[in-house]
C-alpha positions in Angstrom: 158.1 91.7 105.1 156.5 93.0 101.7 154.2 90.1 101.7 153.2 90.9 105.5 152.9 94.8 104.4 150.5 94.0 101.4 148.3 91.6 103.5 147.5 93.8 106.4 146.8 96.9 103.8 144.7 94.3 101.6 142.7 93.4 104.8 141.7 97.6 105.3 140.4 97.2 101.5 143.7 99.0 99.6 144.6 97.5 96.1 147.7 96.8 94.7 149.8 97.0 91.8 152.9 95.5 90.4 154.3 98.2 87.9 156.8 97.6 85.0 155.8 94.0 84.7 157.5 92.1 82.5 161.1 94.7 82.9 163.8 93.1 85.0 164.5 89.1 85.8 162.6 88.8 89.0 159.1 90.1 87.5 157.7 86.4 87.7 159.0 85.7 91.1 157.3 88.8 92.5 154.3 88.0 90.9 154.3 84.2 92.2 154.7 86.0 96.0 153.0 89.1 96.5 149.9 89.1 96.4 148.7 91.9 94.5 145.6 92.8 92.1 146.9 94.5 88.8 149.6 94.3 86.4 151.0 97.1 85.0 152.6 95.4 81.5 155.4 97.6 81.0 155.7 100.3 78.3 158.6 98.9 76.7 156.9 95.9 75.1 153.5 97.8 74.5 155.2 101.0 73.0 155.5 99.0 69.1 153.3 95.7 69.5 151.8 97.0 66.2 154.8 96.7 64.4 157.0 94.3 66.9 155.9 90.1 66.9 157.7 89.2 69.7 156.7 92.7 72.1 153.4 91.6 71.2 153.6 88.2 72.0 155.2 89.1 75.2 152.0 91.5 76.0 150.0 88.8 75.1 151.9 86.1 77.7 151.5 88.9 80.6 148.2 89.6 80.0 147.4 85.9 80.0 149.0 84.6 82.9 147.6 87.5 84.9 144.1 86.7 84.0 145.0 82.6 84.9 146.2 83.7 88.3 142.8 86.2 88.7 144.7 89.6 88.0 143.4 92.7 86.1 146.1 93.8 83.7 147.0 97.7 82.6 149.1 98.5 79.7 151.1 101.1 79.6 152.6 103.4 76.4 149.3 103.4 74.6 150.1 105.9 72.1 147.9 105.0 69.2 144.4 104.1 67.9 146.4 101.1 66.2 148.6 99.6 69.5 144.4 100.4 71.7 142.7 97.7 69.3 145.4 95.2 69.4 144.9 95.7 73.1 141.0 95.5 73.3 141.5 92.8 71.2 143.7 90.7 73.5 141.5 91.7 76.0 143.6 93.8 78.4 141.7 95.5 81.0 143.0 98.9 81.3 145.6 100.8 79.2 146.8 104.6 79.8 149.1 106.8 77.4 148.3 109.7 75.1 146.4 107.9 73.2 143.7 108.4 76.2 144.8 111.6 77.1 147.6 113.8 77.7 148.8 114.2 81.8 147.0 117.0 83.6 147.6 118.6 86.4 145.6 118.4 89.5 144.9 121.7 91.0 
């Protein structure tokens, strides 16, 4: 049903997103079915990757299998200067968190 929901959205030129990547057991089933066009790597593993090996390495793994199967990535949680150039330097796409600016509100 999801898959049939995406597919006549995608067809009318909408994008999709699967967020909080990586949180849960399922994450890699959805990804495998639904056919969608970014990856929202979730905030828990991006939040420390500049002191944490294996949140980093679990970034990393996201990030690359989502570029194999075509997929832009987005990490979430990116609070510092240090945690941004570990993620230019893996080569995620997009990244949001303070570190880019705080929420605003839209008027």
């Amino acid at each position: 049903m999801a898959t049939h929901f995406i597919a006549s959205l995608k067809a009318h030129g909408c994008k999709f997103s699967l967020d909080d990547f990586g949180s849960g057991l399922s994450s890699f089933g959805y990804l495998k079915n639904l056919e969608v066009d970014f990856l929202k790597i979730d905030g828990y593993f991006v939040r420390d990757i500049e002191h944490n090996s294996v949140g980093l390495a679990i970034v990393k793994s996201i990030n690359d299998i989502g570029h194999v199967m075509g997929k832009k990535t987005i990490a979430e949680f990116v609070e510092n200067q240090q945690i941004l150039d570990i993620l230019c330097d893996i080569k995620v796409d997009y990244v949001q968190g303070y570190q880019m600016g705080i929420p605003k509100l839209l008027q």
